[in-house]
ZAMARGU-4260 file (C-alpha; in steps of 0.2 Angstrom, whole numbers, plus 5000, padded with zeros to 4 digits):
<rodrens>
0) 5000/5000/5000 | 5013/5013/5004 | 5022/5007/4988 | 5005/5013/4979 | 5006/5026/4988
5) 5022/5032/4984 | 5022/5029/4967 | 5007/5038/4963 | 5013/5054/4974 | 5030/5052/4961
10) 5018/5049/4948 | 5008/5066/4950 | 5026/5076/4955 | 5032/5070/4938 | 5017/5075/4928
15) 5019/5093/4936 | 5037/5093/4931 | 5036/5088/4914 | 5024/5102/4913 | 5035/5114/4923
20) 5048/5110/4910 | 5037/5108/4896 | 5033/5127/4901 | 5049/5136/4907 | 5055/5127/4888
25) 5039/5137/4880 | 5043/5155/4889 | 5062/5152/4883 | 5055/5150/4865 | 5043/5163/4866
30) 5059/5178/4869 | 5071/5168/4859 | 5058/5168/4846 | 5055/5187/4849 | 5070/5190/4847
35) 5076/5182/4832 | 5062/5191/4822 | 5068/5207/4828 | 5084/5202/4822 | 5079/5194/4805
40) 5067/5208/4802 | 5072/5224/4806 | 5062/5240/4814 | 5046/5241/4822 | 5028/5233/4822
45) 5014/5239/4812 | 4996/5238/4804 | 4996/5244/4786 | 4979/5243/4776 | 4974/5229/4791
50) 4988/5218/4787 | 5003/5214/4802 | 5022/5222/4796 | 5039/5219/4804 | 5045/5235/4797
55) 5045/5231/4778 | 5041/5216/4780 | 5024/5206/4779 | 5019/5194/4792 | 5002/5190/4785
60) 5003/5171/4780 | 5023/5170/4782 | 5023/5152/4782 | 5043/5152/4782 | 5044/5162/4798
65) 5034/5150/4807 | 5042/5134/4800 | 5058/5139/4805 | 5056/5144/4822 | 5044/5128/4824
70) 5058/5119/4816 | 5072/5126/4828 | 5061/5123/4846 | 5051/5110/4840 | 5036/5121/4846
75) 5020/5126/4836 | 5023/5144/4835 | 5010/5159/4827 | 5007/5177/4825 | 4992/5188/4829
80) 4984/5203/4821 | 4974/5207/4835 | 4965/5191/4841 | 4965/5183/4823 | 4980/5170/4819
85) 4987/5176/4803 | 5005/5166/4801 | 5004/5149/4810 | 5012/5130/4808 | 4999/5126/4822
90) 4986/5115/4807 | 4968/5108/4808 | 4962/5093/4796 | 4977/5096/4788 | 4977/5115/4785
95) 4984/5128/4793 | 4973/5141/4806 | 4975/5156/4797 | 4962/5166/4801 | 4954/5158/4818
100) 4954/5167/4834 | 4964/5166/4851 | 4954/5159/4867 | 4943/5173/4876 | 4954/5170/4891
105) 4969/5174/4882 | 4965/5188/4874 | 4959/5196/4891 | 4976/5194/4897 | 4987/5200/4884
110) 4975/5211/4872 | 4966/5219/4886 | 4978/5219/4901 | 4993/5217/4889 | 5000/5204/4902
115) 5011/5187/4897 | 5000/5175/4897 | 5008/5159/4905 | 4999/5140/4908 | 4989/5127/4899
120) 4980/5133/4883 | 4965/5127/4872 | 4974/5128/4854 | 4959/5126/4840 | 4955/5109/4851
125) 4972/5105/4857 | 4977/5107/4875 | 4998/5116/4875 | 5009/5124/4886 | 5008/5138/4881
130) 5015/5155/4882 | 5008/5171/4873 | 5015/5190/4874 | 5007/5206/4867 | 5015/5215/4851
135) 5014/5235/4851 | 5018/5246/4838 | 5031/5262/4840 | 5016/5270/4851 | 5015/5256/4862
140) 4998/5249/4857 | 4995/5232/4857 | 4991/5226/4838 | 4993/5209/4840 | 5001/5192/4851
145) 5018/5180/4848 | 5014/5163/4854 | 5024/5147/4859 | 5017/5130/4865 | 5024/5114/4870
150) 5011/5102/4861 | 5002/5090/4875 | 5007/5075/4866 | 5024/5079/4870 | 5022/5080/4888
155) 5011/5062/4889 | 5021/5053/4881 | 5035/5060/4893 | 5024/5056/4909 | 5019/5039/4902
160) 5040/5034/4899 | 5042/5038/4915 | 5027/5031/4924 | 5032/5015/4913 | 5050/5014/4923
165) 5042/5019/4940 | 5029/5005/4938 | 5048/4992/4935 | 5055/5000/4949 | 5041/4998/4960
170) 5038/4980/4956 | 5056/4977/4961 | 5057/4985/4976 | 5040/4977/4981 | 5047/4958/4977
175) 5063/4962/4987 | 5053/4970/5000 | 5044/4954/5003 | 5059/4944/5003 | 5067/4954/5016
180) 5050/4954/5027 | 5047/4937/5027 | 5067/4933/5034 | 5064/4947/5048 | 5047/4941/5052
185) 5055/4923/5056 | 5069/4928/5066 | 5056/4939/5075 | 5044/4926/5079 | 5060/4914/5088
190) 5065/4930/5099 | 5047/4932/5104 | 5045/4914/5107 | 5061/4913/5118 | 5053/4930/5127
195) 5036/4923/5131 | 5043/4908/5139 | 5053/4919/5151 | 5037/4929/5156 | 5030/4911/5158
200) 5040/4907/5172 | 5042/4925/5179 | 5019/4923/5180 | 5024/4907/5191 | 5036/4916/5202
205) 5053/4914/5196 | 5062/4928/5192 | 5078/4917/5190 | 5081/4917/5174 | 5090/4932/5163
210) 5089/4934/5146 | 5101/4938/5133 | 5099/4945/5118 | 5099/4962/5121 | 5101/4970/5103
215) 5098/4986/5100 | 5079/4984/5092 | 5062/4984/5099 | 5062/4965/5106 | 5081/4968/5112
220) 5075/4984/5121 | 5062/4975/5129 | 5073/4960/5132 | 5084/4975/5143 | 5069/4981/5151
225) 5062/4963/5157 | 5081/4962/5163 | 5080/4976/5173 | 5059/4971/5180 | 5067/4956/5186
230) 5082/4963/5194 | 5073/4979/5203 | 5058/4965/5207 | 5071/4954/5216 | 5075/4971/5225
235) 5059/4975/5230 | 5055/4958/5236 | 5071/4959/5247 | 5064/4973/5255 | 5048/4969/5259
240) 5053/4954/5269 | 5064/4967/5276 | 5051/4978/5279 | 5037/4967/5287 | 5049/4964/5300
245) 5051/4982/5304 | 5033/4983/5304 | 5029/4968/5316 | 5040/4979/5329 | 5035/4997/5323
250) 5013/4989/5328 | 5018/4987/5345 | 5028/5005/5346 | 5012/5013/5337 | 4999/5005/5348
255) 5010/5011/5365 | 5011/5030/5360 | 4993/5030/5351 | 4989/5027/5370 | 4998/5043/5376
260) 4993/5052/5362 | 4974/5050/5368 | 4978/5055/5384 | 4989/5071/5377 | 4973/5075/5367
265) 4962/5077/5378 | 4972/5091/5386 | 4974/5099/5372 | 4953/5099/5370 | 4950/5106/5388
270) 4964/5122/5384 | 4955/5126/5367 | 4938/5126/5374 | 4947/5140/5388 | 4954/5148/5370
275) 4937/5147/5361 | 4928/5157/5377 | 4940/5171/5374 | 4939/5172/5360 | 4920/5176/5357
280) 4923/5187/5372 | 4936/5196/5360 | 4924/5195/5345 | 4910/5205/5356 | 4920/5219/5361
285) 4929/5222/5344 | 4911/5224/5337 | 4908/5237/5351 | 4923/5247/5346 | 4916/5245/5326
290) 4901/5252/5328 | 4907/5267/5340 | 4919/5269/5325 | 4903/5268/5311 | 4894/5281/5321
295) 4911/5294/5321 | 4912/5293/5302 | 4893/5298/5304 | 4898/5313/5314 | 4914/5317/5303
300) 4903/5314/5284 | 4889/5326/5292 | 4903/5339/5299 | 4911/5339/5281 | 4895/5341/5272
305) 4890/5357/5284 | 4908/5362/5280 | 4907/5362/5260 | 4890/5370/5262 | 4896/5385/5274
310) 4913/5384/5259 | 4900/5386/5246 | 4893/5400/5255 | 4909/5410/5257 | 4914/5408/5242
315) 4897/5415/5235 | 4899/5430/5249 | 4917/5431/5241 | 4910/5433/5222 | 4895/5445/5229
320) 4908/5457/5236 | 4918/5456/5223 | 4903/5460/5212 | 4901/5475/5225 | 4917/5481/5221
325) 4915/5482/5203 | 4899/5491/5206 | 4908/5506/5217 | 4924/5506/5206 | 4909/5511/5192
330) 4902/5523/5202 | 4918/5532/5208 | 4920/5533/5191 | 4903/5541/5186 | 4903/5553/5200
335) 4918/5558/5195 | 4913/5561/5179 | 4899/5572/5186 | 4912/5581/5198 | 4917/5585/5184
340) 4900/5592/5176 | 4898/5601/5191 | 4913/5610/5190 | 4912/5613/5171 | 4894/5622/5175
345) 4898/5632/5191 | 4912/5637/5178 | 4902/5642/5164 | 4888/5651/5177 | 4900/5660/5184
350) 4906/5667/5166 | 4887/5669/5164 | 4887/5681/5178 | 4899/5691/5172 | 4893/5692/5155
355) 4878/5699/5161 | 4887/5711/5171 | 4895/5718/5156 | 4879/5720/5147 | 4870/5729/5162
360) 4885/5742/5159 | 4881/5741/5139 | 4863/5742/5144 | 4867/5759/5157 | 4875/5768/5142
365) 4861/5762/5130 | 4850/5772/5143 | 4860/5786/5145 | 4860/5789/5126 | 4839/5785/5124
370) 4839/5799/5139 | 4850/5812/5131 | 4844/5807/5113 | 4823/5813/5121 | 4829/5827/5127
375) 4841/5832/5112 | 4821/5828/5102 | 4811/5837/5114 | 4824/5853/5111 | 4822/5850/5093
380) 4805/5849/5091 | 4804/5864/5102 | 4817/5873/5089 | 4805/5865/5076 | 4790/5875/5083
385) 4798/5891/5085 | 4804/5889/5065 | 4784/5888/5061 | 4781/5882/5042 | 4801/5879/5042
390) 4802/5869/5054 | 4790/5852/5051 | 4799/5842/5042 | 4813/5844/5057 | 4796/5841/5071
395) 4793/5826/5063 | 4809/5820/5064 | 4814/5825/5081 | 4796/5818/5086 | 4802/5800/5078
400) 4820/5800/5085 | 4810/5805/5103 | 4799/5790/5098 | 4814/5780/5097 | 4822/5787/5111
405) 4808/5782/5121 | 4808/5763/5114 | 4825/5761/5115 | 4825/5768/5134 | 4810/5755/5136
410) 4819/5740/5129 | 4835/5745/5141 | 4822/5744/5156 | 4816/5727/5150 | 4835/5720/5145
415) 4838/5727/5163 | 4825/5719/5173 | 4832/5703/5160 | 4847/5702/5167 | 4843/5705/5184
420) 4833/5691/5186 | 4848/5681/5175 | 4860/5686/5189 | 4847/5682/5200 | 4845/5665/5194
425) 4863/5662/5192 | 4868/5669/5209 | 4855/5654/5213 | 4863/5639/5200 | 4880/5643/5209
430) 4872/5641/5229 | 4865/5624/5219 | 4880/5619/5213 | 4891/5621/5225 | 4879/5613/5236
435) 4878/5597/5222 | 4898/5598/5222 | 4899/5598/5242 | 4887/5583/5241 | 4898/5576/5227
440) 4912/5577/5238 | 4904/5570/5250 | 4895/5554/5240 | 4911/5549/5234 | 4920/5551/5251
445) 4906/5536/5255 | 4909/5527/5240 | 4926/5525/5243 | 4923/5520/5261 | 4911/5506/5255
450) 4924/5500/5243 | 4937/5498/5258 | 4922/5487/5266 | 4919/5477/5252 | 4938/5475/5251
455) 4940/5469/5266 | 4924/5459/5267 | 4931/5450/5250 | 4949/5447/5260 | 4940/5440/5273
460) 4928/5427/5263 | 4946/5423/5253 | 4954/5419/5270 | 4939/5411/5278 | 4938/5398/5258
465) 4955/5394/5261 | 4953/5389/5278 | 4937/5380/5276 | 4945/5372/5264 | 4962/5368/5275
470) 4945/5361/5287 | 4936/5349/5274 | 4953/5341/5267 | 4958/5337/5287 | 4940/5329/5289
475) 4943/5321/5273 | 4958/5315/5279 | 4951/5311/5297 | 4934/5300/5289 | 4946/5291/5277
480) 4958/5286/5291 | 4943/5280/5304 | 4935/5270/5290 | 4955/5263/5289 | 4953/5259/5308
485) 4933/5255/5305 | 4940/5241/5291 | 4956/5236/5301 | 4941/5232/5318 | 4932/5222/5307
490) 4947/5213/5301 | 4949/5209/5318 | 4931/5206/5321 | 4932/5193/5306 | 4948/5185/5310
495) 4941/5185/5331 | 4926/5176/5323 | 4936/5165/5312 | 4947/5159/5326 | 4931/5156/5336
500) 4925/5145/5323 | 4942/5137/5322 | 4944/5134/5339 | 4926/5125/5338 | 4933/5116/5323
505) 4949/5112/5333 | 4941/5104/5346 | 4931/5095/5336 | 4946/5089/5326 | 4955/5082/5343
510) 4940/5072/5347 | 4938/5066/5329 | 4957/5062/5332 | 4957/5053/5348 | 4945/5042/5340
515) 4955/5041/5324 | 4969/5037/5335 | 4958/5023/5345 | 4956/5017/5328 | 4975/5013/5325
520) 4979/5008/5341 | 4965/4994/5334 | 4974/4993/5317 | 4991/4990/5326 | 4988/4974/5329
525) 4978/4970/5314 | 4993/4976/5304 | 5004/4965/5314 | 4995/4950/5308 | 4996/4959/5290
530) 5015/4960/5292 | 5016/4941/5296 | 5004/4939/5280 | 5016/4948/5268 | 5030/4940/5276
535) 5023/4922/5272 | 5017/4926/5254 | 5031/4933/5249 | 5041/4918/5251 | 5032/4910/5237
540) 5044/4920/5225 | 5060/4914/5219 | 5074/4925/5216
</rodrens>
């Protein structure tokens, strides 16, 4: 079977090396083929009036090209325009196929991909190796395929040569294999023979005899091992003996100090039950101390909560008077601004004033001249009269100046009275605005004594924060460390309560073992009858 197995692996490694050959051989063609056109034809490929030119010279239907290079590789060689063969020594019934196409999956590969096509080709109904490679023109664009195929009945007839001398081989090596089998299989069978009649004996109890061939194969090997079964049995069975009569004198010792061991028990059980008491007294006052130390992280979590609140208050307070602050700063500012108004009016008032004094005295002249310009008229109209007819024209004159005279002493008066209420009202704008400006004064003496408070009151809720703050990490701190102390109680708690339960466990263990150890006392002296037992059943072997 593993013959036929072989051969057929061999088989099918040939077969894809004749192809791999058959292949490589049909790639080396293809560029050596390439090349020698190139050579034999100079200059480059083209389409003229949709027939295939090697420079001057016409590939359509040139048989000798083809021949030649078939001739040289033995290959069937072709030439394409476009996917059409027109040059070919590949024939069909007899002809050559000029004028059929390449396969679909070739043509994807070189005339659409312009790849190298590689592998096993369907030739008009022939099966190649085959290898196919695009031909471009000066531009580069692909006008046609070079191919070259190893034919298939090349490469069967190859496989089916060398499966021919495998199959001899094989026959061969099967007929000798037999020969030799059948030999090792007979001297096999007399060692296993001689073998089994040893472990024959050995099932009766002798283990005296030692066998020897001890070669270097499998039944050798386990010639050795048997060897060394009987010699580490005869060993063993030298010790037991030895060892049952240890044992007949170690029964009696075990039985003597099991007795003192019961009575050493049982003062062990009366100073653990002493233990145990304490211990549950231990467990009840660490559960005291736990829970006094639950209801102080109580108190410390409640102090720290009223702390952040009383923190977030300050620190509001803080942002208020800070708010405060900006307000006064902004209203310094604007009664400054209307210090400055004030100052600016009580300014321009007092320029009033004395504007108004300048026009009273402008006013006095105008006056003065109305009164002397009447009286200058009255002497002329009286001049007038005493001139009769000659004098009207000048009466109506002096009669309209005195007219004017009299208006324009009038409208003095008025423009008087004018400015004295003016100074009158201005005398009254100044009291105002000194008093606004001593008010002023005073307003922004307060304002600035408010900011100093809200200063202060902002330095203060700072200072207070920071403290607070100082405050809640130390209770932070203090909680974290009493739930330390709170888990390290009930560590102890647990561990007083485990060694409670221990204790119990204990003292139940040392009566379990006193009983256990009332038990062997009993199996002493059964395991002295044992020991004379083995003793007697042992010498049964011989070795």
């Amino acid at each position: 079977m593993f013959a036929v197995i072989a051969g057929i692996v061999m088989i099918k490694q040939i077969e894809a090396g004749v192809k791999s050959t058959a292949l490589e051989k049909a790639v080396s063609d293809l560029y050596l083929g390439y090349e020698y056109i190139d050579t034999l034809y100079p200059g480059d490929w083209q389409v003229v009036d949709n027939e295939l030119y090697k420079g001057n010279i016409r590939m359509n239907e040139n048989f000798q090209l083809v021949d030649r290079i078939g001739e040289l590789t033995g290959d069937t060689v072709t030439i394409f325009l476009g996917d059409t063969r027109v040059a070919t020594n590949v024939t069909i019934d007899g002809k050559r196929a000029v004028g059929t196409q390449v396969s679909s999956q070739v043509a994807e590969a070189v005339l659409s991909r312009g790849e190298v096509f590689l592998g096993e080709a369907n030739v008009v109904g022939t099966v190649y190796q085959a290898a196919y490679m695009p031909i471009k023109n000066a531009a580069g664009d692909l006008i046609g395929i070079w191919y070259v195929g190893a034919p298939q009945e090349f490469i069967d007839s190859t496989i089916t040569s060398a499966k021919t001398a495998l199959f001899i081989s094989l026959l061969g090596i099967i007929f000798i294999a037999i020969v030799v089998i059948v030999f090792f299989v007979l001297d096999i069978n007399k060692r296993l023979r001689s073998l089994t009649d040893v472990f024959a004996e050995a099932g009766n109890g002798n283990f005296t005899i030692q066998l020897t061939d001890v070669s270097n194969d499998e039944i050798g090997i386990l010639n050795k091992s048997y060897n060394q079964m009987r010699n580490n049995l005869s060993d063993l069975i030298k010790h037991i003996i030895r060892l049952s009569d240890n044992l007949v004198h170690s029964s009696t010792s075990l039985a003597a100090g099991c007795e003192q061991t019961i009575k050493g028990t049982e003062h062990i059980n009366a100073a653990i039950e002493e233990a145990a008491a304490g211990s549950e007294q231990q467990a009840i006052s660490v559960e005291k101390s736990n829970t006094a130390t639950t209801d102080i992280t109580c108190d410390i979590q409640a102090v720290t909560s009223n702390i952040i609140d009383v923190a977030a208050i300050s620190q509001k307070t803080s942002e208020q008077a800070d708010d405060g602050n900006h307000s006064i700063q902004k209203t310094m500012s604007q009664m400054n601004q209307v210090r400055d108004y004030v100052n600016d009016t009580v300014t321009n008032i007092q320029s009033l004033e004395e504007r108004s004094k300048d026009i009273e005295k402008i006013v006095s002249v105008i006056t003065g001249i109305a009164e002397q310009t009447n009286l200058l008229a009255l002497n002329a109209s009286i001049e007038a009269a005493r001139a009769g007819e000659h004098g009207k024209g000048f009466a109506v004159v002096a009669e309209e100046v005195r007219k004017l005279a009299e208006q324009s002493e009038i409208s003095a008066r008025q423009i008087t009275e004018l400015i004295g209420q003016v100074q009158a009202d201005t005398n009254t704008s100044v009291k105002a605005m000194n008093t606004v400006q001593t008010e002023v004064l005073a307003g922004r003496q307060m304002v600035e004594n408010a900011q100093a408070i809200f200063a202060n009151i902002a330095q203060s809720t700072k200072g207070v924060s920071s403290q607070i703050q100082e405050i809640t990490a130390t209770s932070e701190m203090l909680a974290n460390n009493i739930e330390h102390i709170s888990g390290a109680i009930k560590d102890i708690s647990d561990i007083a309560q485990a060694s409670s339960s221990q204790f119990e466990e204990v003292a139940a263990s040392t009566e379990e073992q006193s009983a256990a150890i009332e038990q062997i006392t009993a199996s002493a002296s059964s395991l002295q009858s044992m020991a004379d037992e083995l003793k007697n059943s042992i010498a049964k072997f011989k070795v």
